[in-house]
N, C-alpha and C positions, 0 to 999 in steps of 0.2 A: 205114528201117533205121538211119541216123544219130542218127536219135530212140530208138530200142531202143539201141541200144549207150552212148548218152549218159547214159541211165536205171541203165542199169545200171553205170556208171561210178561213179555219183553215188549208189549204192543206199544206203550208208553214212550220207551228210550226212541222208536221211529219218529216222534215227533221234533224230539232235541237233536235229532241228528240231521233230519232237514233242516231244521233252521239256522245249526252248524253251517251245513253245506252252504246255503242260502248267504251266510253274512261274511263266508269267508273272501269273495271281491272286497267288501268293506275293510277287514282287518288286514287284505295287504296292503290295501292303500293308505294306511295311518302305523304302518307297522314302524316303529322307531329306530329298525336298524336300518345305518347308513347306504348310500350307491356304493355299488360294487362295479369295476371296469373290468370287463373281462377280455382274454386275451383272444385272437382269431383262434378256433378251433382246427382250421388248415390250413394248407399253404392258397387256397385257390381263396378263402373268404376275404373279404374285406373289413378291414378292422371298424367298431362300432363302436359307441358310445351309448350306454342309457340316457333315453330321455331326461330323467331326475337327477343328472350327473349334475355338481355344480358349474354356472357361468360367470361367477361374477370375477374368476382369473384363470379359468380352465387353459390351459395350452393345445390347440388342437394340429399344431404343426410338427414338429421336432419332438416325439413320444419315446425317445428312444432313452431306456432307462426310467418309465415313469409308468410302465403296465405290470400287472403280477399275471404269474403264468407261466407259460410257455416260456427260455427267451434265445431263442432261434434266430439262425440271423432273417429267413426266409419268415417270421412272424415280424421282426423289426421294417423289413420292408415292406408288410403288407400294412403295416401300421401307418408307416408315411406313405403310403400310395393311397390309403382311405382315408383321407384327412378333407379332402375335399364334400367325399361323399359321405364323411362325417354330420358334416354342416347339412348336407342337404336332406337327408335322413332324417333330421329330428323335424316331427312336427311342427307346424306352426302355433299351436297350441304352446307349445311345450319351449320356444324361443324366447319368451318373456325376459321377467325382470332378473337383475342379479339379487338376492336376498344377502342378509347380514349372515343367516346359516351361511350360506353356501361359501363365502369370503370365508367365515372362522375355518371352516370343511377344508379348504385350499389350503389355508395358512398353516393349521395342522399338518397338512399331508405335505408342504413345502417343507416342513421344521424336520419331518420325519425321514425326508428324501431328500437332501439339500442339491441333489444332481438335477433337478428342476427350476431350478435356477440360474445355476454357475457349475454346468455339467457334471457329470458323472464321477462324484470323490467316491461314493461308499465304494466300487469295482477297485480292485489292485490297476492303479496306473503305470503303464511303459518307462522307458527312462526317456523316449521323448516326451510324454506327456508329463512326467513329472519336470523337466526342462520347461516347456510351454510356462504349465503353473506356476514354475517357480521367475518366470518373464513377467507374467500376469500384475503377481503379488510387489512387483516392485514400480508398476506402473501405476502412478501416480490420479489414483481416482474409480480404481480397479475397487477398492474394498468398500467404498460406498455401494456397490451393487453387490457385493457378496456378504453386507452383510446382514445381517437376518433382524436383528436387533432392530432397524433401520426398516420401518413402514410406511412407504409413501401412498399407500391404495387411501382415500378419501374415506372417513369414517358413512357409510348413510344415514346416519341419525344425527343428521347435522340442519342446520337452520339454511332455508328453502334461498338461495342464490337468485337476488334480482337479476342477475344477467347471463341466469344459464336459457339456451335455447330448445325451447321444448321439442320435442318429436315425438312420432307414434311408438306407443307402448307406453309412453307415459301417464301416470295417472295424477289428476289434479284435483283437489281439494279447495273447494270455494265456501267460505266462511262468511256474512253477511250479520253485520251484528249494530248493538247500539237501538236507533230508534226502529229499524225493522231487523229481523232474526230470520236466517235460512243457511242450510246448510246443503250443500251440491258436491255428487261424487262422480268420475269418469273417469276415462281411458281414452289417450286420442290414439283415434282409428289410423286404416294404414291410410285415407283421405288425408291425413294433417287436420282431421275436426274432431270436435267431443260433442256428445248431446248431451244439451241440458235443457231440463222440463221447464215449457214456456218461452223458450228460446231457438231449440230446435241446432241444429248442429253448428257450430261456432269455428271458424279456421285458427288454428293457434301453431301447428308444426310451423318451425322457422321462428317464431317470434320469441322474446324473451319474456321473463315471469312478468317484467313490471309493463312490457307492451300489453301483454295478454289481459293485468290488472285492468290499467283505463280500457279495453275493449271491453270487457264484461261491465265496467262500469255505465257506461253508455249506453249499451245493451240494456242491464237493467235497472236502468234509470225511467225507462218510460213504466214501468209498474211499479217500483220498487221506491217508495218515498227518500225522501233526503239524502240522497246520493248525489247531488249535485247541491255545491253551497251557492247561496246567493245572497243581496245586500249586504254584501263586504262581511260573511257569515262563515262559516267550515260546515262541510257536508256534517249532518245529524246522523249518518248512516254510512259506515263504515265496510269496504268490502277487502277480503284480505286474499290472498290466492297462495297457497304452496305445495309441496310437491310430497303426493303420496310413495308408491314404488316406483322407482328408475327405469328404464330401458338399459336395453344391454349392446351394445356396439362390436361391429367385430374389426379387428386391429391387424394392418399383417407388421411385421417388424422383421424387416429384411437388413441386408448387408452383414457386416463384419463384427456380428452379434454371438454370446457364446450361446443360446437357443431360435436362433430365427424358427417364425412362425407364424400364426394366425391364434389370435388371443380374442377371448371375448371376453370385454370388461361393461363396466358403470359407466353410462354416460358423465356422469360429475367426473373420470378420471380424465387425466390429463396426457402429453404424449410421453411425460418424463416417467409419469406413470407404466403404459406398458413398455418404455425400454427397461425400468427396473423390472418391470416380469422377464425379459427376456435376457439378464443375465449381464444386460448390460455390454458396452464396446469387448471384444475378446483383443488378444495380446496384438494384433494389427490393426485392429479397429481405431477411428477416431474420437475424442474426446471435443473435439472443438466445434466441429460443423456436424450437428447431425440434424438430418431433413426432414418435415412431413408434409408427404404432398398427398394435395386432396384434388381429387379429378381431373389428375396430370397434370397440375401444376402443385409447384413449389410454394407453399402457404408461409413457411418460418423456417427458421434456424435456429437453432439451439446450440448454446455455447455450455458444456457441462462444468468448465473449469468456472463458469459465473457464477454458479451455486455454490461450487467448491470454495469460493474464495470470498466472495461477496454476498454469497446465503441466496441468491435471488437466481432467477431463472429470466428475461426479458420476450424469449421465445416461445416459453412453454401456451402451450393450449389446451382447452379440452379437446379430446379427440370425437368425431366423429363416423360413422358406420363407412367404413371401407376404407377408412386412413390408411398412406402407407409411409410408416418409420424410416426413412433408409441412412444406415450406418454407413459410412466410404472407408476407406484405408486415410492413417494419418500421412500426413506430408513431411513435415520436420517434428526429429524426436530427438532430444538427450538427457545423457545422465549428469543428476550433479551426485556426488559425493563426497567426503571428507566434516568439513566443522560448518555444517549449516542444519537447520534448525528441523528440516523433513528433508532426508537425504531420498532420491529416488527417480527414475524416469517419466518426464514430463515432455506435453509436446506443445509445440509452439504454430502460432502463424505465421505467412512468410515475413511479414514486416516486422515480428517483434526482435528485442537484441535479449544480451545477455545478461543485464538489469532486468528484467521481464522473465527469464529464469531463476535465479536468485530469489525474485520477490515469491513466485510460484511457491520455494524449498521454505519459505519460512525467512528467508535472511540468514545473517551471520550468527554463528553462536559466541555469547559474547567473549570467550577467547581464541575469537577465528582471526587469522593472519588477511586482514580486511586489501593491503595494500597492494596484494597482487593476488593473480591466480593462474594455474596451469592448466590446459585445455589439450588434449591428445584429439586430434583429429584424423580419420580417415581419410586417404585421399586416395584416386584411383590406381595406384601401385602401392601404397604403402602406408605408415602411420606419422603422422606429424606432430610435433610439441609445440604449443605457443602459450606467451605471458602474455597476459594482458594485462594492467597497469588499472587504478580502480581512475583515474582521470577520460579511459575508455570506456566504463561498462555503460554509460548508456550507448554507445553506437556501433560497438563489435557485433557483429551479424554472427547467429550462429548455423553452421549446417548440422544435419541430420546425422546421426553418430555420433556427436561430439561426447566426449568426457571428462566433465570441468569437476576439477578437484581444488577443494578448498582446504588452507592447512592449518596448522596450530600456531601461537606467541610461544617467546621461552616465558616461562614465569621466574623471572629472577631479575636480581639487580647487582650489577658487580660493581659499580663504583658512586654508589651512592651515601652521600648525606643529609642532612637536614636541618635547619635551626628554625627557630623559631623565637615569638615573642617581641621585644622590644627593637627592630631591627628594621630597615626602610624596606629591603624585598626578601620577607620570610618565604623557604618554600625548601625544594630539595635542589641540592649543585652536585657537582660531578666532583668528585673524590681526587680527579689529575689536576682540575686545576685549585681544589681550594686544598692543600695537603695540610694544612696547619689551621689553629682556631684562629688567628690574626687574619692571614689570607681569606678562610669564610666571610671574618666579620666584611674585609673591606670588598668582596663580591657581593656581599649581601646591601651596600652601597651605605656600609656603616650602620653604629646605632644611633635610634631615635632617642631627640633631647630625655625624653622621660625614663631612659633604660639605666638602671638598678645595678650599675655596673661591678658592685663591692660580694656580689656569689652568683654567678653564671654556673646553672647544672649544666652535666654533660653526661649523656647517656649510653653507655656503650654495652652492645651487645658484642659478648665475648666468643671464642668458638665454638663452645660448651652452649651455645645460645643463652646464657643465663644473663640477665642485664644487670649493670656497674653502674653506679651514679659517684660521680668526678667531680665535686666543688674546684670552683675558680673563681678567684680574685683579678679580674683583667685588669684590675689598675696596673697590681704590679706587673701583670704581663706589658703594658704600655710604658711603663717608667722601666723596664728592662731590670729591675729586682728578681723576677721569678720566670723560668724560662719557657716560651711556647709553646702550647701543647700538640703535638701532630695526630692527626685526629686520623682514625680508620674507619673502614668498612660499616656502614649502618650507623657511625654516631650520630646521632639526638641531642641538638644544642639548644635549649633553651633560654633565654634574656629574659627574666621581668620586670614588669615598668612600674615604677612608682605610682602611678595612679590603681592601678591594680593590688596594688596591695594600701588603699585606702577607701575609705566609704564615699560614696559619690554623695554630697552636698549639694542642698538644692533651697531655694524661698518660696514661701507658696502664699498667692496673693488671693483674700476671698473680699466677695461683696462687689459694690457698684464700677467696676470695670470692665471697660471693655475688649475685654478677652475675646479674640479673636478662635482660636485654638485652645478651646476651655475644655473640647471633648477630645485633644489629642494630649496635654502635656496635665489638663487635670489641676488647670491652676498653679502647675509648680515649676520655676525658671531655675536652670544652675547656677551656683554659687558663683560668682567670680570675685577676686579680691578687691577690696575697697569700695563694691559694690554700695549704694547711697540708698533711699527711701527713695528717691525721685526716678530714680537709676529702673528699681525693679518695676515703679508703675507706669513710667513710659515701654515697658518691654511688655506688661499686658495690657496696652492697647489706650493708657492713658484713661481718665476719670469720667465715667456717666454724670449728664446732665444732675442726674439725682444724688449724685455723691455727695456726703457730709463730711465737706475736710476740714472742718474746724479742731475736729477731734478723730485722728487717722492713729491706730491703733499698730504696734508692732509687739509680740507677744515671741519673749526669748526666754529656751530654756536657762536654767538655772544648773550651773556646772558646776556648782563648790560647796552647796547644802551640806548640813551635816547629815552624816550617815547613822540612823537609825532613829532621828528624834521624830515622834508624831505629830509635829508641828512644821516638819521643813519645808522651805521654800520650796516648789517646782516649776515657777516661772517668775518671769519679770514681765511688765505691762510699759512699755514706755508711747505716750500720745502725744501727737505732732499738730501744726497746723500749718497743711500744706498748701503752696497757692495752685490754683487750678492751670495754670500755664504749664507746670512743671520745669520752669526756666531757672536757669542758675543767677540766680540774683539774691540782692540780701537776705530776700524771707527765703532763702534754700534751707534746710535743712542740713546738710550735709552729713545727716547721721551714718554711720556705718553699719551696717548690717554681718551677723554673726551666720554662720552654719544654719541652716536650719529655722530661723526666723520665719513667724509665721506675722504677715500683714494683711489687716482687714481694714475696709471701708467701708463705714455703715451707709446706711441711707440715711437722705435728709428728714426732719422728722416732721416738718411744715410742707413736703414734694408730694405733691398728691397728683395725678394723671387727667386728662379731661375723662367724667362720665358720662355715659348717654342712656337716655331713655329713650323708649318711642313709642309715637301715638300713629293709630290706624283706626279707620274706621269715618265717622261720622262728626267731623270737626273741622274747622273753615283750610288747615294747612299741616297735612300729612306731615309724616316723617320723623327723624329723629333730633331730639333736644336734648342740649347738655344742660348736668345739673350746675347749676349757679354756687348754690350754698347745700350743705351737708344734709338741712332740714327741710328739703324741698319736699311740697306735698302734693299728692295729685292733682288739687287746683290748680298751684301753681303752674304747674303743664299744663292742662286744658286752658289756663287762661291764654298762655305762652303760643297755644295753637289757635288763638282765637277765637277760642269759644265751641260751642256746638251750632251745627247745622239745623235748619225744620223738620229734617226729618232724622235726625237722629232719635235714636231710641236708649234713652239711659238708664231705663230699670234693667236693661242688659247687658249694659257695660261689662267687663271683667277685666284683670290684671292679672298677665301671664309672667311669673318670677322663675325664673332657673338656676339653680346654684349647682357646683360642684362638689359630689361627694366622696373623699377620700377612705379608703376601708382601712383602718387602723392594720390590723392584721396581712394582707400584702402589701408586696413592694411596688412604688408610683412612681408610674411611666412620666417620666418630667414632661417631655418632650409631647406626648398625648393629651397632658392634663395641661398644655400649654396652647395649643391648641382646642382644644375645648374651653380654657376661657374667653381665647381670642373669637371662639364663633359664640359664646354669649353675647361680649360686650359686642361683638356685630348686629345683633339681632334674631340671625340664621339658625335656622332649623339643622338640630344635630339627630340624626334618624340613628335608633340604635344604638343607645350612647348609655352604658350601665351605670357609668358615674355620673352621672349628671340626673337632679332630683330635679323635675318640672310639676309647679305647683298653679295652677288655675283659682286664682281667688276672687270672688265674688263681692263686690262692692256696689254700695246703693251710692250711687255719683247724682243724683238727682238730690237726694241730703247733702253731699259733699259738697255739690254747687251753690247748695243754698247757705250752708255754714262753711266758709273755709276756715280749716283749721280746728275743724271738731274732729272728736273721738276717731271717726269716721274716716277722716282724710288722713289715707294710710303717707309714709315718708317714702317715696320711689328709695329704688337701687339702682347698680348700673345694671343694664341689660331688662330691666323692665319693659314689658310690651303693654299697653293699654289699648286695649279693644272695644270702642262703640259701634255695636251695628246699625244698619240700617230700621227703621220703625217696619217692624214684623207684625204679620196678619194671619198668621197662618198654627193651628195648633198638633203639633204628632202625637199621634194617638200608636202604640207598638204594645206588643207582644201576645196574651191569650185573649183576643177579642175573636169577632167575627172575621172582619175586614180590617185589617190594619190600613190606616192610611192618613193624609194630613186635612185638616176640618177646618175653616175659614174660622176665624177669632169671631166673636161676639160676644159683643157686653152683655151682661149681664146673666152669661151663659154658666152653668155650672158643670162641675167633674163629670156628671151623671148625663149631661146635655152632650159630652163630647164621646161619651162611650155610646152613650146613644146613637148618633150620627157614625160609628164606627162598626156597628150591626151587631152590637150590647156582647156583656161575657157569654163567654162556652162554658160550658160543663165542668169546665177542668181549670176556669180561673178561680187563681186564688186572691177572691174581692180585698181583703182585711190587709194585704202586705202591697197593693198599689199604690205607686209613690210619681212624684213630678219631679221635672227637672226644669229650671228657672234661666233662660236666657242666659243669665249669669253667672253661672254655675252652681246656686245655691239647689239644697235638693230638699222637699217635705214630704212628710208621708203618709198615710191615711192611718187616723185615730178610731178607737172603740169609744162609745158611749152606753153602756147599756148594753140592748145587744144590736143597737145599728155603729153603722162605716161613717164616721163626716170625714169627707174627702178634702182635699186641700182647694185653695183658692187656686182657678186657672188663670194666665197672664198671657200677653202675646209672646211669638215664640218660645212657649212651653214645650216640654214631652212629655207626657205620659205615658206610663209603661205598667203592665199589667202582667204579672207572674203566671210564670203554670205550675196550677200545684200538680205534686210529686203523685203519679202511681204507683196503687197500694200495690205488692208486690202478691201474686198470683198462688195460690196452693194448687197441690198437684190434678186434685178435680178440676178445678179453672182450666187448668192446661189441658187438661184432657180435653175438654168442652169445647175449647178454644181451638185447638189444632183441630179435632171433627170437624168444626163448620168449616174453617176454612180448607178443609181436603174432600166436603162437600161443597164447596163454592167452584173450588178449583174443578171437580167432576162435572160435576154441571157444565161448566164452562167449556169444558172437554168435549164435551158429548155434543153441544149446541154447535160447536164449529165443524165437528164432524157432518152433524145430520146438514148444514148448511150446503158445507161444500159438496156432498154425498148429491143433494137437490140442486146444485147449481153445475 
């Protein structure tokens, strides 16, 4: 009865406990804790894998040291005996992609277990296997693969490879945008096709992205608008293809590797890729030739030392499903040791020499003993020594064992000196032969005319290392008054030359000359004695056309002023008139020139340049015309060009003026702003040109023809452009109309006639602010009277332009109002393509 009443107490909790029961398949399949591998249970099972284990660097060969559990030798071997039936075990569901999980899962459990990589550190190793490793660690290329730091697996979150080749298990992503919009997802089947709606299955395995691209373009091009450009157009519909999740590839990586095995990676990986899973070449393995051959044949070679040295790989590939890596044994291997740059064992091809090792090590370090080296070889009884001389290292052959040790310099110097300064060959001599400062001087092949001979220092470093400075007078040492000095170990002879202890003197010549080298010496020639007026301006290149030498100017400091009067002299001004020859004849000058004289040449002040103007347009003889006289005025030109033509149009003339503007405040590009005037007075169009102020002036040439010399007729410049166009018929009518467009001229037509013909304002022009613009550049605008518009008078090739006025800006009810209809527009619109297609 206790039992009845307790049941029925409790009748409630049966229902929560079924639907417990019920959802607990759900909650293990999303449950957040990681695969676990477990270890054979006996000796008869065969070792297994969960399905959910990761693939995107699983190792399924060589487990030994990478299971928890049991660890029996009789479990290690049933581990590599199910390696096969590993693979074959996991569903094909369950075979897919490699995910970015499952890489970090690996990478982890790699950092945690480094014996999955580069065998088995965490166990206590043998003293051979600590020998092996400690082989390993000296093997030149060896710690690129052990080292952890160092991630070659391809990130998948990377930008979609035109020229990866697709296969089944991949999934592809088709994007269709621009003038028409769709979006396409699949998996290509193990056929090598994908289905897509309205297309139906599609072959893509084997092909790369950008093949597959143009086939789907093709493809949906017969329904799909603007996919295909035409009249010399670009397609209006754009289709993009990349790649969702990867396939997974299975890799075996055999030979003379520290984990041979069978690896399942990312098809984006490469084959350098899984030898870095596999631990890379071990202490016999090759560095130079490693192989992957794909369906019995040999596909590439891989040279590891290329990467190592060169950064690049020439071999490498991505790998494909059933690649096989194979590692060989190296052929020739040695050590180099001693003073090179990366001491260690490296191995060679049979043709390289022993330049080709060396370069491997780094080279010499810079106090390596370069001029020879010693090389112990092995020979078949015994051990050999041999020098090699550096006149052989490119052609010494080396063999396999060799031990090239490279040695050290002494760093010392036991018989050396030094002089320096005023002297024909300064540098260091040997102590035996120059024992005395005479003896130096005359090995040093004497001193130079300008050496300072009345205090020669000499510097000597004592034993105590502390330096002595030693004045000498070598005169008397020459005239034999004061006796020789025998010089030691280290001394420092110094000479200095009379130029050196004075100011170097120079004349700096400005204005109309032609200086050749004005942006190397800056105008300024050395001084030399007796140097003339005529002297220094034949040395900068002799006098410009425009030079005024009536009055040539030499401006000399003042070297005897009195000191401290507020009135002193600080220069003299002496002017010449020199003849343009520069010839030594009566009118020479012969002035003498001082230190530091500064000589200018003005320009003439009657030397004016030819100007040009130019005329374009609608006048009997294009082109450009120079100005005659200072006061020339547009007529003048036009008449100059013969007039105008019948069909020129002169209420539209205008005059294009450009001038250069200098900005007070920075500093001017001479060299820019010389250039820029040269393409004014050209005529030529300077695009993008901040200094340069271009002004469009608007001229009634039809008054100007009829009065020359009025008000009117402006004075050209140079680089003036006059523009007559052609007699225009046509009015543009722009901006808030109906129809923007251009409206054939008619007389007697008004502002209102041409908005008319334009399909009159919208709602939103703003009548009161529209303005014209005049052939000529001239602009008027429309006036109030009252409360009407008088619009301006229209002309042929007018524009009219008509403003949009501003939108009042929205309150939050507006908005509101506003987003409803249009997310009732949009619904609607929804629905009706629906219920369409639903009927069609």
């Amino acid at each position: 009865m206790n039992r009845l009443k307790l049941a029925k107490s409790y009748k409630s909790v049966y229902l929560y406990f079924l639907s417990f029961l019920i959802s607990l398949p759900v909650l293990a399949q999303v449950s957040p804790t990681g695969p676990t591998i477990q270890a054979p249970a006996s000796t008869g099972s065969q070792g297994s894998i969960p399905t959910n284990a990761p693939r995107g660097t699983t190792t399924t060969g060589n487990t030994q040291g990478n299971t928890t559990g049991n660890t029996g030798t009789q479990q290690q071997g049933n581990a590599q005996s199910g390696n096969t039936q590993q693979q074959g075990n996991q569903p094909s569901a369950e075979k897919g992609k490699a995910t970015v999980a499952d890489q970090q899962a690996q990478k982890a459990d790699n950092s945690k277990d480094p014996s999955k990589v580069n065998g088995d550190q965490g166990a206590a190793l043998t003293p051979e296997e600590q020998q092996k490793e400690a082989l390993r660690q000296r093997i030149y290329g060896y710690s690129l693969f052990a080292n952890k730091n160092l991630d070659p697996i391809p990130d998948l979150q990377i930008s979609t490879p035109t020229n990866y080749i697709v296969g089944p298990g991949d999934e592809l992503n088709i994007f269709i945008y621009n003038y028409a919009e769709s979006t396409y997802e699949g998996v290509v089947n193990k056929d090598g096709n994908i289905i897509i709606p309205r297309l139906g299955p599609v072959k893509v395995a084997g092909r790369t992205i950008e093949e597959i691209r143009k086939i789907l373009i093709d493809k949906f091009s017969k329904f799909v608008p603007g996919l295909l450009g035409g009249g010399g157009e670009t397609a209006r519909t754009k289709l993009m293809v990349t790649l969702g999740d990867v396939r997974s590839v299975k890799v075996f990586v055999t030979g003379e590797v520290i984990n041979p095995g069978t690896y399942t990676m990312s098809s984006l990986s490469s084959a350098f890729n899984a030898l870095y899973q596999a631990g890379g070449p071990n202490e016999i393995g090759s560095f130079r030739d490693v192989r992957v051959i794909r369906a019995g044949k040999v596909v590439t070679h891989i040279d590891i030392y290329d990467y190592l040295v060169n950064g690049k790989i020439d071999g490498d590939i991505r790998v494909q499903d059933n690649d096989n890596i194979v590692v060989g044994y190296y052929l020739k291997r040695a050590e180099v040791t001693g003073m090179v740059k990366r001491p260690g064992i490296y191995e060679l091809t049979p043709d390289e020499k022993l330049s080709d090792v060396l370069r491997y090590s780094g080279g010499f370090q810079d106090k390596a003993y370069r001029a020879r080296v010693k090389i112990q070889r092995i020979t078949s009884r015994e051990r050999k020594l041999l020098d090699v001389s550096e006149a052989n290292y490119d052609s010494f052959p080396i063999a396999t064992g060799d031990s090239i040790d490279v040695g050290t310099i002494l760093d010392r110097f036991e018989n050396i000196v030094t002089i320096e300064g005023a002297v024909m060959r300064p540098g260091n001599y040997s102590l035996d032969d120059s024992p005395s400062l005479k003896k130096l001087i005359e090995n040093a092949e004497g001193l130079r005319e300008d050496a300072f001979v009345g205090r020669i220092n000499v510097l000597r470093t004592r034993d105590d290392l502390v330096i002595q400075s030693i004045p000498i007078n070598y005169t008397d040492i020459i005239n034999n008054t004061a006796p020789d000095l025998i010089l030691t170990r280290l001394d420092q002879i110094i000479v200095p030359s009379r130029f050196e202890m004075t100011e170097v003197a120079y004349i700096s010549v400005e204005g109309e000359v032609n200086n050749p080298k004005v942006a190397e010496n800056e105008g300024k020639f050395p001084y030399t004695v007796d140097m003339t007026l005529e002297d220094v301006l034949v040395q900068a290149g002799g006098l410009k056309e425009s030079a005024y030498t009536n009055e040539v100017e030499v401006v000399r400091r003042k070297r005897n002023s009195i000191a401290g009067a507020a009135n002193a002299q600080i220069s003299e001004v002496f002017k010449f008139d020199v003849s343009r020859d520069l010839s030594l004849n009566s009118k020479a000058s012969s002035f003498p020139l001082y230190p530091f004289d500064q000589v200018i040449v003005r320009k003439s002040p009657n030397y004016v340049e030819q100007q040009t103007v130019f005329v374009e347009g609608e006048v009997l003889v294009n082109g450009p015309y120079t100005i005659v006289n200072k006061n020339d005025k547009i007529s003048d030109i036009i008449k100059r060009a013969g007039g105008l033509t019948d069909l020129a149009y002169p209420e539209g003339a205008t005059l294009l003026r450009r001038t250069l503007v200098r900005d007070l405040e920075e500093p001017t590009d001479f060299e820019q702003a010389a250039m820029t005037e040269k393409s004014i007075k050209a005529g030529t169009i300077i695009p993008n040109s901040p200094n340069v102020k271009e002004e469009k002036i608007g001229i009634k040439l039809k008054n100007i023809l009829k009065n020359p010399g009025s008000f009117e007729d402006l004075i050209v410049q140079e680089g003036d452009i006059i523009r007559i166009p052609k007699r225009l018929e046509t009015v543009q009518v722009a901006g808030s109309v109906l129809y923007p467009t251009s409206v054939k001229y008619g007389k007697g037509m008004s502002f209102s006639d041409y908005i008319s013909q334009s399909g009159g304002f919208t709602a939103q022009s703003l009548r009161k602010s529209s303005y014209i613009k005049y052939p000529n550049g001239n602009v008027d605008r429309t006036r109030r009277f009252l409360f009407f518009n008088v619009y301006p008078k229209v002309e042929p090739g007018s524009e009219i332009f008509v403003p949009l006025r501003a939108a009042p800006a929205l309150n939050t009810q507006q908005t509101i109002s506003t987003a409803t209809g249009l997310l009732s527009s949009v619904m609607g619109l929804i629905v009706t393509v629906l219920a369409f297609r639903s009927l069609k």
